[in-house]
Residue, then its C-alpha position, 0 to 999 in steps of 0.5 A: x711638452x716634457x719630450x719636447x724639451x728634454x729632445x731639445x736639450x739633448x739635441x744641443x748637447x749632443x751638436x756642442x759633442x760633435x762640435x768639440x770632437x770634430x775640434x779635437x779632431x782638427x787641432x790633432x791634424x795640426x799636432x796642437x795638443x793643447x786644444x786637444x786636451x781642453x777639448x777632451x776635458x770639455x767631451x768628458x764634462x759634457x757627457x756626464x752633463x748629458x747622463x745626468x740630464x737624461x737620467x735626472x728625471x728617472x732619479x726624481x721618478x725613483x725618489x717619487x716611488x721610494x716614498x710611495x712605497x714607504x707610504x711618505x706622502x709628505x714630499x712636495x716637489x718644487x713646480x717653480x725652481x725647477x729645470x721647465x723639463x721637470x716642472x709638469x712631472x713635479x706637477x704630477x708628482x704633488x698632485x698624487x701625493x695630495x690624493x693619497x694624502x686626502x684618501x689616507x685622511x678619509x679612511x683614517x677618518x672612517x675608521x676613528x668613526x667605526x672605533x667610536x661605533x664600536x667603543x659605544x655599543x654594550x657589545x663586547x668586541x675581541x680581535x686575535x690572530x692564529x697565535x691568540x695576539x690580540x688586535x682590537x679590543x673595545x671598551x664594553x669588553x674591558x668593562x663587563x669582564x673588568x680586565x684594564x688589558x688583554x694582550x694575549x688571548x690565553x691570558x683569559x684562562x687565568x681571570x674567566x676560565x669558564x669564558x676562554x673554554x666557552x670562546x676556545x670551542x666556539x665555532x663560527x657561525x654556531x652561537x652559545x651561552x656561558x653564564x659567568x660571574x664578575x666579581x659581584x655579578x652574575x652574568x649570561x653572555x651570548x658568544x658569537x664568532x666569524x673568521x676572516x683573513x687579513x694581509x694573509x694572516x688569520x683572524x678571530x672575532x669575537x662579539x658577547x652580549x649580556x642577555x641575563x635580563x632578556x633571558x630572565x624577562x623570556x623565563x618570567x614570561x614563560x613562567x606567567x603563562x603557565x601559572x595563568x593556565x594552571x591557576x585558572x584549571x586548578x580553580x575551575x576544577x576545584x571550585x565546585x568541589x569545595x562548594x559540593x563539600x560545604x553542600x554535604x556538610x551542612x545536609x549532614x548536619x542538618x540531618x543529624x540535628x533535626x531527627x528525634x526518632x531512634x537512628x536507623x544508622x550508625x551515629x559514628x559513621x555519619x560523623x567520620x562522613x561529616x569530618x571526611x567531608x569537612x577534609x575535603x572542604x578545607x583542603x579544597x579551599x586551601x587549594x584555592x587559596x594557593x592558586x590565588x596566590x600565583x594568580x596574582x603573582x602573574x598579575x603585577x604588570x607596571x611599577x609605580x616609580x617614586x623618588x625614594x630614600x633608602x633610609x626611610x625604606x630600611x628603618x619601615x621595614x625594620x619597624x615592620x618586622x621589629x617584633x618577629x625578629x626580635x622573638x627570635x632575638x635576631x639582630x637587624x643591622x642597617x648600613x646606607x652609604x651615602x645617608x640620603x640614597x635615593x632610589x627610583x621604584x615602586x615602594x610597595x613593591x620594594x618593601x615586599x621585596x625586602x621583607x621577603x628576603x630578610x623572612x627567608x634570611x631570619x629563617x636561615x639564621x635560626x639555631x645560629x649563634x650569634x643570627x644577624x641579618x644586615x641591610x645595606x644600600x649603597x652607589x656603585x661607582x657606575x652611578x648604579x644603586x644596589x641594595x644587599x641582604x646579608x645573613x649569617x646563616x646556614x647558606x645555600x648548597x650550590x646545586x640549589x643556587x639555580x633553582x631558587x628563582x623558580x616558582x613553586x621551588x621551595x626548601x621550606x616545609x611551610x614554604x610556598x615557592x612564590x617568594x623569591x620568583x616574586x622578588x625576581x618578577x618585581x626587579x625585572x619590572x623595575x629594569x634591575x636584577x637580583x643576584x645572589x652569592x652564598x656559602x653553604x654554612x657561612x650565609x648568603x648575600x641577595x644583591x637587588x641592583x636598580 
């Protein structure tokens, strides 16, 4: 229909063309100039009428793709006040820009959608081109490393030096796992990596998880078995040698006690066998004890969850332990902000948990001059409750910090090794963490985080 009409229109102007030459022609014949020059001026305005009325459909076409190369979809062409040529292509015009306008809103849509996913997950996501310029970054990965903002990927050096060498030297599709510590956190971060192209330009993503409890949960695990298998070949080996020693003992001494004729033996050897035997005995049962010890260390399974006030919790316990640190005039400060912290857990279990800690910490601040021990609960501002055992003891060497949480690690004499692996077990079944900070000669911070 348009080629109908613009052949109709150019068909007109050309016939009044021919018109007004053959006129021209005519009165020329005649040596009538006059008409002549109307005539000319009339060719002249008539062709420019023909050029643009041939060309203003390319010009409108033009225009059309101008703004679609410039991504302006917001042209609308007029359909009603328009030359009948033009109206079905002005048609067409609008309905492509409606089209891309609905295609442009439907992936503006999906990708506000995905950026909402991906703010939401616990999973911190990065994005960097060649240069180490950063593209995307979502929320978890500002949070977990505290970092407001991350323009440049190198800018990580200077906050997480561990953590850039640990992504600088990641290769994709090979995981790996770099512990790093954020302020008061210690932390195990799964790093893995893809590389993509994107408008010929390369791409780096990065994606990081913390697994420190899921690892500690598989360690603890781990751990439960094996003390289950040795406690339970420790005292079926023991057992009977502990009952075989008592047997022998009380034989000999039986025999000591019931004979009255002159001894056919040396009266000291059968005493040095009865105190052999009794060693044997005593060491046995010991053994014993220990192994019942870890068996039930391995046994906690479920926490017994209540609604507890911190502050009650440190002042029983301060009661508990007011005699022994005061033998050792050991001050014990308490600190709760707010004063009526709540906590969810299991009572008996915290109150191990603490008490074992402030013994270890009395044992640290032994021979130091002014030995103080603090107690301090406290709401972190992401409605996280922590509670902290602060000493001001001899602290711990850092090449020890990895292996007091280990069962049977101990730096005691007397110790046992089952405190702090208890301590550790017990917030796990409590979906918390027990972090600690330390100075060798300045003391030592133990962080149980619910």
């Amino acid at each position: 229909m348009i080629f109908k009409r613009l052949e109709i229109g150019i068909f007109f102007r050309l016939l009044a063309l021919l018109v007004l030459l053959y006129g021209a022609v005519y009165y020329a014949h005649k040596s009538t100039y006059g008409p002549v020059f109307f005539a000319a001026f009339l060719l002249v305005v008539l062709v420019l009428e023909l050029a643009r009325y041939v060309t203003r459909s390319n010009k409108e076409l033009a225009s059309f793709i101008l703004a679609v190369k410039y991504r302006d979809f917001s042209q609308h062409f007029n359909e009603e006040h328009t030359n009948p040529s033009l109206k079905q292509l002005h048609m067409a015009f609008n309905q492509i820009n409606s089209t891309f306008r609905q295609l442009s809103a439907e992936k503006e849509a999906q990708f506000k959608y995905l950026q909402t996913v991906l703010e939401l997950i616990d999973t911190g996501i990065i994005s960097y081109d060649a240069e180490g310029h950063v593209e995307w970054v979502n929320e978890s990965f500002k949070q977990t490393l505290e970092l407001p903002y991350l323009r440049n990927i190198h800018a990580l050096q200077k906050r997480h030096e561990r953590l850039y060498d640990a992504i600088t030297h990641l290769e994709p599709g090979n995981p790996s796992v770099v512990k790093l510590t954020v302020g008061k956190r210690t932390m195990q971060l799964l790093l893995s990596a893809t590389s993509f192209k994107l408008h010929g330009r390369e791409f780096t993503l990065i994606a990081f998880k913390n697994v420190s409890h899921a690892l500690d949960e598989t360690e603890t695990e781990a751990w439960q078995k094996l003390l289950r298998v040795m406690t339970h070949e420790i005292m079926n080996s023991v057992a009977p040698i502990a009952s075989l020693a008592d047997t022998l003992r009380r034989h000999v001494r039986l025999e000591k006690e019931k004979t009255t004729e002159p001894l056919l033996y040396d009266p000291d050897l059968l005493d040095d066998v009865e105190e052999g035997i009794r060693i044997i005995q005593h060491r046995s049962e010991g053994l014993l004890n220990f192994a019942q010890v870890y068996r039930n260390f391995s046994k906690i399974t479920t926490p017994l969850l209540t609604t507890i006030y911190v502050q009650e919790l440190f002042h029983s316990i301060r009661a508990l332990l007011a005699h022994q640190l005061a033998e050792k005039d050991i001050e014990l400060r308490i600190s709760v902000q707010p004063a009526d912290l709540l906590l969810q857990a299991d009572s008996r279990l915290m109150e191990q948990v603490l008490i074992n800690l402030i013994l270890n910490a009395a044992h640290a601040v032994e021979g130091r001059e002014h030995p103080q021990i603090q107690l301090v609960g406290k709401a972190e501002e992401n409605e996280r409750v922590t509670l902290e055992v602060i000493d001001n003891g001899t602290g711990i060497p850092a090449e020890l910090l990895d292996s007091i949480f280990i069962p049977f690690f101990t730096t005691h004499q007397s110790g046992s090794g089952i405190g702090l692996s208890l301590a550790k077990q017990i917030m796990h079944l409590h979906k918390g963490s027990i972090q600690v900070q330390s100075v060798e000669g300045a003391g030592s911070v133990f962080r149980l985080h619910f």
